[in-house]
C-alpha positions in Angstrom: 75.0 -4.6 19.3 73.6 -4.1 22.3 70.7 -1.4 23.4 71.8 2.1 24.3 71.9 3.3 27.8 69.4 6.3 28.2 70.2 8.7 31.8 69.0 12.1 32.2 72.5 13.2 34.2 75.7 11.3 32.2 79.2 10.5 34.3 82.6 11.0 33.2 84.1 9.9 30.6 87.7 10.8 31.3 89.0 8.3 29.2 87.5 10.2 25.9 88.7 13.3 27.5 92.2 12.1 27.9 92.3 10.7 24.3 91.1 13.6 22.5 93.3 15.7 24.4 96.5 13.5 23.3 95.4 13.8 19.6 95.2 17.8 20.0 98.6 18.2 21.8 100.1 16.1 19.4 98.5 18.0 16.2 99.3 21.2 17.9 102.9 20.1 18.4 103.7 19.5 15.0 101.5 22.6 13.2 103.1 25.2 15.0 106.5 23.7 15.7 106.9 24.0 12.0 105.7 27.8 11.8 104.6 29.4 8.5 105.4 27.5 5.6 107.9 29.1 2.7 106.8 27.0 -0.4 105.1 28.5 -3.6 101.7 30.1 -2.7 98.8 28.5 -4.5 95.7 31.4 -5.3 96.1 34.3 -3.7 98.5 33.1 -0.6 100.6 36.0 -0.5 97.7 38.3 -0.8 96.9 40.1 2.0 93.3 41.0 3.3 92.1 44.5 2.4 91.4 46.9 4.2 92.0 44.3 7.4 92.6 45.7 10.8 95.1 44.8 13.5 93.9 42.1 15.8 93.7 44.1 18.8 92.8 47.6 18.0 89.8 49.0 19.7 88.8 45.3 20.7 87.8 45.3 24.4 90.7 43.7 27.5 90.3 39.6 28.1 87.9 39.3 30.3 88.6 37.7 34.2 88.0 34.1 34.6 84.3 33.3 33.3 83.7 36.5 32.8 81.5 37.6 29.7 81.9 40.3 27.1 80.5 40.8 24.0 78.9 43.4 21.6 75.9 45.9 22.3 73.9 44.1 19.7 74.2 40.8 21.1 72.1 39.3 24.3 72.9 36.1 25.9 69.3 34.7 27.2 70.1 31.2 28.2 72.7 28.5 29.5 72.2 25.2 30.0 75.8 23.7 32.0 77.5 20.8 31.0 76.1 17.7 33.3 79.4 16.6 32.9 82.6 18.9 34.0 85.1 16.0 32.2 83.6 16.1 28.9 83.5 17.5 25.4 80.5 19.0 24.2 80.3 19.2 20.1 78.3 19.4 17.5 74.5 20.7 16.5 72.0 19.8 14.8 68.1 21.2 14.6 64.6 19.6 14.0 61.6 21.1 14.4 61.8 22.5 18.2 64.3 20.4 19.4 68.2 20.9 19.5 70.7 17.9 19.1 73.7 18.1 20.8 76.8 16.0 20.4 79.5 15.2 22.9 81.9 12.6 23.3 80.0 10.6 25.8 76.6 10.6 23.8 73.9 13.3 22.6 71.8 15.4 24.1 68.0 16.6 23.5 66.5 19.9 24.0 63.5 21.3 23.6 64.0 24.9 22.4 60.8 25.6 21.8 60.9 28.7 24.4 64.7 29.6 23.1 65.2 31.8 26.3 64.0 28.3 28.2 65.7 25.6 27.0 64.5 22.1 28.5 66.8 18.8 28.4 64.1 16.2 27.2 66.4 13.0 27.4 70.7 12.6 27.9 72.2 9.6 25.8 75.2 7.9 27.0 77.0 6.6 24.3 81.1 7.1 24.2 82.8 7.6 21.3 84.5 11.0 20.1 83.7 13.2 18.1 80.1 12.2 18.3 79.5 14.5 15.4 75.6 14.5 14.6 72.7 15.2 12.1 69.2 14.2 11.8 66.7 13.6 9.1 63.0 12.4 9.9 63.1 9.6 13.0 67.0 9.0 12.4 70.1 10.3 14.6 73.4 10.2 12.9 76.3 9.9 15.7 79.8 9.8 14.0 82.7 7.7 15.8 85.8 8.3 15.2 87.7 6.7 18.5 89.0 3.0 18.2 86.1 1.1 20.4 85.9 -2.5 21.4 82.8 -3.0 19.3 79.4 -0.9 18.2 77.8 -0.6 21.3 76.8 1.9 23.7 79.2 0.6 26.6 81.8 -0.2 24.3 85.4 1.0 25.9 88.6 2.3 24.6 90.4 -0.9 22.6 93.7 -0.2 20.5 93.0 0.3 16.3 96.0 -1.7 16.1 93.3 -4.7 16.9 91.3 -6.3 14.3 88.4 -6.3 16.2 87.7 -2.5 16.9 85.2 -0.6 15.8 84.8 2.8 14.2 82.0 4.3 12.0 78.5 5.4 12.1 76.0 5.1 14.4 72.4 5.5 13.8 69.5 5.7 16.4 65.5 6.3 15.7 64.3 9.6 17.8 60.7 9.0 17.1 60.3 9.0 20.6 62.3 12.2 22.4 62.4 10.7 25.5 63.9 7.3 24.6 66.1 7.2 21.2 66.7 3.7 20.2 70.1 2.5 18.5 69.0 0.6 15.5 72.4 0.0 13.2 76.1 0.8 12.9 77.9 1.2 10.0 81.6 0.7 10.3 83.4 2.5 7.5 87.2 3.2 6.9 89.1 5.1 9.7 86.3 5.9 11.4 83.5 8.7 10.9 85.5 12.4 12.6 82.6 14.0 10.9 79.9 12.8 8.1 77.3 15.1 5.9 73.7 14.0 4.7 72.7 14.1 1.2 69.7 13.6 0.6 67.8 11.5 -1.8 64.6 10.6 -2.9 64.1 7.1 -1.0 67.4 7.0 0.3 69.8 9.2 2.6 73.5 9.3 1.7 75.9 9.9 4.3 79.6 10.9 3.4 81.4 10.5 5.9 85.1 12.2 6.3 88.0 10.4 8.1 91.8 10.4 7.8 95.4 9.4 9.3 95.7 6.1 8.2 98.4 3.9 9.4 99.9 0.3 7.9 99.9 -1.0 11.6 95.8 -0.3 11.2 94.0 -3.1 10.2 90.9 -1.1 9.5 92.8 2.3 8.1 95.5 1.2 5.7 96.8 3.8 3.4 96.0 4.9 1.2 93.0 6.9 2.5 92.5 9.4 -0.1 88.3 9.6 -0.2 85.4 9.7 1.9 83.5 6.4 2.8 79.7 6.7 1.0 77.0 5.3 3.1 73.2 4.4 2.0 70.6 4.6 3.8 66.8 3.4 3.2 64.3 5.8 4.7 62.0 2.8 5.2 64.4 0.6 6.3 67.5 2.2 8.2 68.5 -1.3 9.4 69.8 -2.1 5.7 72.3 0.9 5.9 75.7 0.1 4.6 78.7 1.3 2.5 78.2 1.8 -1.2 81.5 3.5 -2.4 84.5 5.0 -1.1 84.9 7.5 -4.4 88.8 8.7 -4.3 89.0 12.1 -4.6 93.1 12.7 -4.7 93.9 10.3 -7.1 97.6 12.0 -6.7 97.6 12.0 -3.0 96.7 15.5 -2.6 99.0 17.7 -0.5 102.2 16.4 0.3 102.8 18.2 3.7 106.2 18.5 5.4 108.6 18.5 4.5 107.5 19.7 0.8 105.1 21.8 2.5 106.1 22.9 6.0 103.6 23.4 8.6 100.8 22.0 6.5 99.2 18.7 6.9 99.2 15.9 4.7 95.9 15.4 2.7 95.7 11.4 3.8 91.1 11.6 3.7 88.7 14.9 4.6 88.0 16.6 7.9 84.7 17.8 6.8 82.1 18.4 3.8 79.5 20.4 3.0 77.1 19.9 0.4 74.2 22.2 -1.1 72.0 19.8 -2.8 70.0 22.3 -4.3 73.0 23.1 -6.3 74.0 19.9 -6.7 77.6 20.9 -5.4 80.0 20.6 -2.3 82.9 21.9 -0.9 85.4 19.6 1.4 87.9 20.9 3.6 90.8 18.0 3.3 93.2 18.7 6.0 96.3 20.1 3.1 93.2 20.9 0.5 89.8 22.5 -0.4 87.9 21.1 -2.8 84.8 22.0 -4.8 82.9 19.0 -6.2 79.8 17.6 -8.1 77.1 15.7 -6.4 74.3 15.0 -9.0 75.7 11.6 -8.6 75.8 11.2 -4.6 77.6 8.0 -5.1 80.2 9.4 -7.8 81.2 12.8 -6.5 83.6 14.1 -9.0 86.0 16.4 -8.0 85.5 20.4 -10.1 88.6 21.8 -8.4 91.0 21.9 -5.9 93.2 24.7 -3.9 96.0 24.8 -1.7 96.9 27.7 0.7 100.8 26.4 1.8 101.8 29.4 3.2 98.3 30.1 5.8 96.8 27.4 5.7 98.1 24.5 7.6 94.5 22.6 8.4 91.5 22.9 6.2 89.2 22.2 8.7 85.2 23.1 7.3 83.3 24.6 4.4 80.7 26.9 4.1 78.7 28.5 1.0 77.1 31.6 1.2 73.3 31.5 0.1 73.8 32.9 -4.0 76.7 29.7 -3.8 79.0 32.1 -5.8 81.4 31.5 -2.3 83.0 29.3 -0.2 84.4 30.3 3.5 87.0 27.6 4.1 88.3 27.1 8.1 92.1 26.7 9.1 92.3 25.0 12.2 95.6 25.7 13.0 96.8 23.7 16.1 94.1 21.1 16.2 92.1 23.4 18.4 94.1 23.7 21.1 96.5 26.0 20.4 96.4 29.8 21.8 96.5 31.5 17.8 94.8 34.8 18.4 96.9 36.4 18.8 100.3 39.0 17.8 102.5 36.3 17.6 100.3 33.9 15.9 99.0 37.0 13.5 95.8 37.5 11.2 96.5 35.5 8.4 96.9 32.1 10.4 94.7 30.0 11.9 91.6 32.0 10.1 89.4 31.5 7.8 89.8 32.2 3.6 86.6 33.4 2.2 86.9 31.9 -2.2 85.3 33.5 -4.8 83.9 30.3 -7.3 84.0 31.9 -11.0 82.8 30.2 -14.2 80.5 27.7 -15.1 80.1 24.0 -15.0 83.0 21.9 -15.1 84.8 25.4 -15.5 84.1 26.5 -11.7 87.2 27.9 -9.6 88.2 28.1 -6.7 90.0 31.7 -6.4 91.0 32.9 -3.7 90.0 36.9 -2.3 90.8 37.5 1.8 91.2 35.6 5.2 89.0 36.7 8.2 90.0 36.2 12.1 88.4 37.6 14.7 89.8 40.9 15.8 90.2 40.8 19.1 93.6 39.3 21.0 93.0 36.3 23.1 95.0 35.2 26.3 98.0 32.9 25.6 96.2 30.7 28.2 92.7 30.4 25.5 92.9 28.2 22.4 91.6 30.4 20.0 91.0 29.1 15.8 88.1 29.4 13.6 86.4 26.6 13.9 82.3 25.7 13.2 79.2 28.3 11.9 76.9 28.6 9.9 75.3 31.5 7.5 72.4 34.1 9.0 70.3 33.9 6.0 69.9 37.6 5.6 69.5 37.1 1.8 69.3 40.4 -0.5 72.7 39.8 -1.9 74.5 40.3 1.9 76.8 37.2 3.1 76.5 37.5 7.0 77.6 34.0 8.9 78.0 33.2 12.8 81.4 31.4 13.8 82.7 29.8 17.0 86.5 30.5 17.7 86.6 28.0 20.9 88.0 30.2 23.6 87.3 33.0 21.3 83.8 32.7 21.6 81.7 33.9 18.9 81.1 36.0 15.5 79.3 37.4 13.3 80.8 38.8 10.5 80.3 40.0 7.3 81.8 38.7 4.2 79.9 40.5 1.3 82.7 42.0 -0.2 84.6 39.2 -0.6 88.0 41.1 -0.1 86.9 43.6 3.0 85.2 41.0 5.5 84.4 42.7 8.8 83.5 41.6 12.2 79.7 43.1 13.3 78.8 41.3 16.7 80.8 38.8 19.2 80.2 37.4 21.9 83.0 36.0 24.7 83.7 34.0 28.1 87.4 34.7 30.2 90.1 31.6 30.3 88.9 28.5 31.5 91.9 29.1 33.7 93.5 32.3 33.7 97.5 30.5 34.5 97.7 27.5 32.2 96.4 26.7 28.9 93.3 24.7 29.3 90.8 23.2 26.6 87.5 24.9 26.2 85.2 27.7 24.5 82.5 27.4 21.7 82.6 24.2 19.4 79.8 25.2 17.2 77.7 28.4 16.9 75.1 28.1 14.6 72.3 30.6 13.3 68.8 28.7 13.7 65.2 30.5 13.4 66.0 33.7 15.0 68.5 32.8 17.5 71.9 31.4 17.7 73.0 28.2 19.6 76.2 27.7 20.8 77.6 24.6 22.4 80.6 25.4 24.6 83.0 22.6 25.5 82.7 22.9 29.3 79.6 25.3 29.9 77.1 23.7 27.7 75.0 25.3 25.5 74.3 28.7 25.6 71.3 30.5 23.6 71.8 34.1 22.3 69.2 36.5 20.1 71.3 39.5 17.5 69.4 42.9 17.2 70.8 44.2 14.4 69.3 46.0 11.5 71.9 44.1 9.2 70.5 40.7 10.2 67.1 41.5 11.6 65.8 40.1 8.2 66.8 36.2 8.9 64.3 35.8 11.7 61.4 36.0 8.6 63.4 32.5 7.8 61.9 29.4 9.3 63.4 26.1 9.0 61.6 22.8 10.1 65.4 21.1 10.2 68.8 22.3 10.1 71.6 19.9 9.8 74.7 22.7 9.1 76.6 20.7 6.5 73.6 20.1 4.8 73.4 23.7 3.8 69.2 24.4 3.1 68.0 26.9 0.3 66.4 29.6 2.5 62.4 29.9 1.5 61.5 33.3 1.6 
């Protein structure tokens, strides 16, 4: 393992680009070339959302080429561009007053101290998509989910067909802002396309999500039906390493096509997140959504599990609202490339489901109540899905969260009635191109003490403030740390 590579302006990586759009196209390909699926609905599929509006009504035109609309109640303050027109900017994650920013050549720092001022302190180069990341203390959690030719920082492209490739977890010490230093890798099963921390008294567990396995994969044989568990001592990162890999569809799970048309096969989990507080977590498992326990980090055990075969055809990420009496689950329908806002795609695909849990204990369910997508038509040229947010931690009983919709910008919308979700702010850029579908918009918009952060794809990451008397409470909420699926109890 060699030593990172630290630059303040990072080159191209068209080679992570051209990857990760292959995946998409070919995800998008076979999700909507299959179109809604006709099997027997499981809770609530053929229910349709109360009270739910047209997509389209009332909502403003598309917007020219970079051009920005969004909501009176909603004030963009800052944008910091992409150093790097060829890549992917990703995920979040908050400490303190710095943001952490994934993309698939590295991480970024800021200082967000001044939120309408947002300083870079220090660019990491280190390839390898999704580069989904969370911290906790001095540690950096980068997730790699791209065959590599080994764990380092200038490791290239090599075939998962090879032995010798590498895919897992990456973990760096950020005691000092200015110069993170890799410390350990942890190679897990298929890769890490996203992980969660859980954490523990003197240990961190990481779960991390990966699927697609393939025989000709010497590393990501089927069958992959769990999550790899990794351990990690506080004092001594360096001894990280895989404890478990619990199986959590100890039938398969979802079948897919051709049993289920238009719905992927559960072969591992896209993404979890866990409310330790609870002791609880829900996983969104590409053909499934589970709820599970956690008071055992390394036995998870599974409380129930849904299926939406007629919407659904990607479960794609979880969130609880704060009384954890609901889960929102995503559908990324088309692997996020896909234009799906709009008439032809409809309001039921390619959205989120907002689930009621009922009962008690090992008696929870799952049931299902609405779906919510953004109600406003996007150009056939934008890919458009519900993809990463958080909650605005309102509290007094209201469920309020924030949600990125890639070319669809962002929302904030309301969920407390479970069956009658409503859209209250957005926020939205014009095509990347107005004539051809092209990859871009908002990856993850996330609600962080008293502002939301957004980290766009091509533009970078843009900083925005909500005035509005339905969410001016959250502000009172400070966090010292934020990582998103690693949902906090909000001190009030």
């Amino acid at each position: 393992m060699t030593s990172t590579h630290h630059t303040r302006v990072r080159p191209g990586s068209p080679r992570a680009v051209a990857a990760a759009a292959a995946a998409a196209v070919g995800l998008l390909a076979a999700l909507l070339a299959a179109g809604p699926a006709a099997a027997t609905p499981d809770p609530g599929d053929l229910q349709r959302s109360p009270g739910a509006r047209t997509a389209g009504s009332g909502a403003p035109a598309v917007p020219g080429q970079d051009g920005i609309v969004h909501s009176p109640n909603i004030r963009h303050l800052a944008n910091v561009p992409s150093t790097n027109p060829d890549g992917i900017e990703t995920d979040i994650a908050f400490q303190g007053r710095y943001a952490y920013a994934g993309s698939y050549d590295g991480f970024t720092i800021y200082d967000i101290a001044d939120p309408a001022a947002p300083r870079t302190v220090t660019q990491v180069r280190c390839p390898g998509g999704q580069n989904d990341i969370s911290v906790s203390g001095d540690l950096l959690f980068l997730s790699t989910d791209s065959s590599r030719s080994d764990d380092s920082c200038n490791s290239v492209s090599q075939p998962a067909t090879e032995k010798s490739s590498w895919e897992g977890v990456k973990i760096f010490d950020i005691s000092d802002k200015e110069n993170p230093r890799y410390v350990k890798s942890v190679e897990t099963a298929c890769g890490s396309h996203t992980h969660t921390l859980v954490p523990g008294g003197r240990d961190i567990y990481v779960y991390v999500s990966s699927y697609s396995p393939n025989d000709a994969f010497p590393d990501c044989k089927p069958p992959h039906d769990g999550i790899s568990v990794i351990k990690v001592p506080k004092k001594e990162p360096t001894r990280a390493a895989v404890v478990g890999f619990p199986v959590l569809f100890p039938d398969g799970g979802n079948p897919g096509a051709p049993t289920n048309p238009g719905v992927t096969r559960t072969s591992g989990c896209h993404d979890i997140t866990v409310l330790p507080s609870k002791d609880l977590a829900a996983g969104a498992c590409m053909g499934d959504g589970i709820l599970f326990d956690i008071s055992r980090p390394e036995r998870p055990r599974v409380i129930d599990r849904v299926q939406d075969n007629v919407n659904f055809a990607f479960w794609h990420s979880a969130t609880f609202n704060e009384r954890a009496n609901k889960v929102v689950f995503t559908d990324e329908l088309g692997g996020g490339v896909g234009a799906t806002c709009n008439a032809a795609t409809g309001p039921d695909r390619g959205a989120n489901g907002i689930y009621d849990i009922t009962g008690r204990g090992d008696q929870r369910e799952l049931v299902f109540r609405s779906y919510f997508k953004i109600p406003r038509h996007q150009a056939d040229t934008e890919n458009c899905v519900a993809h990463n947010g958080s909650l605005i931690p309102v509290g007094g009983g209201r469920d309020i969260m924030v949600q990125a919709w890639y070319q669809g910008g962002l929302s904030v919308w309301d969920f407390t009635d479970s069956t009658r979700p409503h859209e209250i702010a957005f926020f939205e850029r014009g095509p990347v191109d107005p004539a051809a579908l092209d990859f871009g918009g908002a990856w993850s918009t996330y609600y962080y003490n008293g502002h939301i952060y957004s980290n766009d794809i091509t533009k970078g990451l843009d900083v925005l403030r909500i005035d509005d008397r339905r969410t001016d409470s959250a502000a009172r909420v400070r966090l010292d740390r934020l990582n998103v699926q690693t949902q906090p109890e909000y001190d009030r």
